[in-house]
N, C-alpha and C positions, 0 to 999 in steps of 0.2 A: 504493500500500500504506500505511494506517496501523496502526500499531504502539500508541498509546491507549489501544486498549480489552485489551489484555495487561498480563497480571498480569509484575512484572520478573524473574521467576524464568523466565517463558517465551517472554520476548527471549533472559532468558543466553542461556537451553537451544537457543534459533534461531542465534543469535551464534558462538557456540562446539559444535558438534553432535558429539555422543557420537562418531558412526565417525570423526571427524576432516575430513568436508567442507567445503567452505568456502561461507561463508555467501553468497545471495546478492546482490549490490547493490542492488536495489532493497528488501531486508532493510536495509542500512545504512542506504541514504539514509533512510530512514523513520524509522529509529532515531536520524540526527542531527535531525530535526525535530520529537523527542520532546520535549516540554521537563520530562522530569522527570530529577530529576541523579540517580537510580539507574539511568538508561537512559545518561546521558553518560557516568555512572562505566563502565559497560559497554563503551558506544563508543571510549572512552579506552584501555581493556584493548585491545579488538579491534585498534585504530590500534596500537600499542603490538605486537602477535606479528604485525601484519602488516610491521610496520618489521622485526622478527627474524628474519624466515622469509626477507624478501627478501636483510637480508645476510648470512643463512647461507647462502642459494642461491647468493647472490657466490661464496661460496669454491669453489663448485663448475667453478669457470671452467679449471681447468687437468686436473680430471677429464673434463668436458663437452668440450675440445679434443684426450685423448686419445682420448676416444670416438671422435669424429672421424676421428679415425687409423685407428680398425678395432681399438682396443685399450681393450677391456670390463672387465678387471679390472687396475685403478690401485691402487698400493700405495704409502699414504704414509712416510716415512722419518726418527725426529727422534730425539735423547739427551735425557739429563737426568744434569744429575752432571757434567761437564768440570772444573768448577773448584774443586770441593770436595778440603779437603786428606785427606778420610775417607769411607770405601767406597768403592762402585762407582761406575764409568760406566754407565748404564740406557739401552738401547737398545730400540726397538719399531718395528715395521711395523704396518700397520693397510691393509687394502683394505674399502672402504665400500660399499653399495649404491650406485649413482648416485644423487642426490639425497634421500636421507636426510637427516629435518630431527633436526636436533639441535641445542633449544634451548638457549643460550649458547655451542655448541663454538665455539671460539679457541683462540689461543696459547695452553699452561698457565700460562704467566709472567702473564697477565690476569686471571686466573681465583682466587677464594679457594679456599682446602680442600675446602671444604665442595661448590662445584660442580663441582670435579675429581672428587671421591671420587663424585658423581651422573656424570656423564657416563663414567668408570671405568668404572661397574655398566653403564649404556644401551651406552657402544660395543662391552664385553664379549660384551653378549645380541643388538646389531643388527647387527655386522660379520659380513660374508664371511668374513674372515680375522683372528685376531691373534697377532703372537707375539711373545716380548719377550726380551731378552737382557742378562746382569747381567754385566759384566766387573770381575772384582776390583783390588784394589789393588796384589797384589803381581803380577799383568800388567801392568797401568798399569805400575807400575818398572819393568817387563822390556822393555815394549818400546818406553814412552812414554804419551802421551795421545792422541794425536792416531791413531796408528796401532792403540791399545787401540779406541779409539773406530769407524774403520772396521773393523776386523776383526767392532767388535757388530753395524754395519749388515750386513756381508754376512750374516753367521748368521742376524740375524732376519729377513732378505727368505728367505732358503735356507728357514727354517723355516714358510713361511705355507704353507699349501695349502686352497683352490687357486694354483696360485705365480702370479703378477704376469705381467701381460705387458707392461705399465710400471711405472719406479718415480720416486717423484717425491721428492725428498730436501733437506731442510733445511740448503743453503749450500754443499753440498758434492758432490764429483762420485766415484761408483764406478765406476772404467774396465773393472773387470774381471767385471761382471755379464753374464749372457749376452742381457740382452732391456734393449732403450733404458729411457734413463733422462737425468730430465732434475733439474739443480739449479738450485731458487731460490731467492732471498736471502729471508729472512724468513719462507721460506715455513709456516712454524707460524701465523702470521696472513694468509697469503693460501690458501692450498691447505685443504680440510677432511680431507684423509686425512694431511695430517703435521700441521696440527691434532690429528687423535685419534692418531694416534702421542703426539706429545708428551705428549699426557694419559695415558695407558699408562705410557710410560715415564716420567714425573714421579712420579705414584701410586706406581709400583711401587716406582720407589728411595725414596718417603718414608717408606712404610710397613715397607721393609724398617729404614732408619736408626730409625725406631720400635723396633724389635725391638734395635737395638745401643743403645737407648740404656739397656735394661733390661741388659745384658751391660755397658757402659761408661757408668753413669752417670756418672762424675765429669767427663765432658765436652759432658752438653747438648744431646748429636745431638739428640734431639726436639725442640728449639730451633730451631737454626739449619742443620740435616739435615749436617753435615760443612763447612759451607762457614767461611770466617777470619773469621769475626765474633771482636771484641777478647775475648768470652767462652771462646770457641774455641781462642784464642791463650794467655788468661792460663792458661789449665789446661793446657795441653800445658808452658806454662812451669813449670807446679806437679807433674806428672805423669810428663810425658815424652810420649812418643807408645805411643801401646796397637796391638794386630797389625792392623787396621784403617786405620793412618793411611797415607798414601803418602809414601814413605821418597823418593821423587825433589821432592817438593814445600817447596818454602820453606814456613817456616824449617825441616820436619822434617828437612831434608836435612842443612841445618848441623846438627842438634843430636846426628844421626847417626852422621855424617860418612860418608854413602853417597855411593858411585861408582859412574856406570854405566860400559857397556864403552866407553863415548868418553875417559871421565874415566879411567879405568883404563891406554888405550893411551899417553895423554898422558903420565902420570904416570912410564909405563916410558919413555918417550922422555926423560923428564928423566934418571931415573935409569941 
């Protein structure tokens, strides 16, 4: 096959083809023996989403092994928000097509704004399933972090339908789900369903800390989205803490002087 006598507009169009096929190699190889650098500039591209496609397709590896199992719809499991001293904990599920390519999906922590807020809109419109769940601040105080935090995952696996017959979860294990489930470490960069979890659940708490920060500007949410950036800090020190902030969380706690019912029992054992 030579390529040569094509106009470069209809290599692209061969290279990259409208329904999404992929092109075929004796289309490449021809293309690298093109010696005009509007056809390598091309080549270059090509090599470049072939590198993206195959390690997105990596992450399909804990999908592709529940398959395996006889279990077709995987739902992945990730938060956003743990350690911010203001708003919620954001929780999300996400069950994916089996091999849906979704150029850049990763951990959201990798990711700018800008391709979270695109991938947001794509896993919105190509997901089986999404659902997401906002737990507040003054839960967090009630019952803690950590237990605010599973309580969002089981809601929003509860909430998918079609519901999971796996779920696949970011670090952490839910014992009391009715269909397996399995925890991996990191798995926001290894798995692509707690991938797009996380980008769900990152989005959604950013956007919402967006909206507080028109309610509470004199603290910068749209900055630094809640979390103790020294910014964050001096103005609680200027302010005080606003209904938004978590009252168990240093330093808000000292400036409070909240107690939970641990600190409470202690307190009457002294007394």
């Amino acid at each position: 096959m030579d390529t040569s006598g094509m106009k470069i507009r209809e290599v692209e169009a061969a290279l990259f083809p409208a329904d999404g096929t992929e092109a075929s190699q004796d289309l490449v190889e021809a293309c690298r023996l093109d010696s005009r650098q509007g056809v390598a500039r091309l080549v270059r591209r090509y090599e470049r989403e072939q590198a993206e496609r195959a390690r997105v397709a990596a992450l399909y590896a804990y999908e592709d092994a529940a398959a395996e199992e006889g279990f077709e719809l995987v739902a992945g499991v990730d938060e956003a928000g743990r350690g911010p001293l203001a708003g919620p904990v954001s929780v999300a599920a996400v069950i994916l097509p089996r091999g849906l390519y979704l150029p850049k999906l990763n951990d959201s922590k990798k990711l700018s704004a800008n391709v979270r807020e695109e991938l947001y809109d794509e896993i919105q419109e190509k997901a089986i399933a999404v659902s997401s769940v906002l737990v507040d601040a003054k839960t967090i105080d009630r019952v803690n972090i950590y237990q605010a935090t599973m309580n969002g995952m089981y809601e929003a696996i509860f909430g998918l339908d079609p519901a999971p017959q796996k779920v696949l979860i970011d670090a952490v294990h839910l014992e009391k789900l009715p269909m397996p489930e399995e925890s991996i470490i990191k798995g926001d960069a290894k798995s692509a369903s707690i991938a797009a979890a996380s980008i769900i659940a990152k989005v959604t708490r950013d956007r919402l800390m967006m909206q507080y920060d028109k309610a509470y500007p004199e603290y910068g949410f749209a900055q630094h989205k809640g979390y103790g950036t020294a910014e964050h800090i001096a103005a609680l020190r200027k302010y005080g803490p606003c209904p938004i902030h978590r009252q168990s969380f240093e330093p808000i706690r000292s400036m409070v002087g909240w107690m939970d019912e641990t600190d409470e029992a202690d307190a009457e054992e002294v007394r």
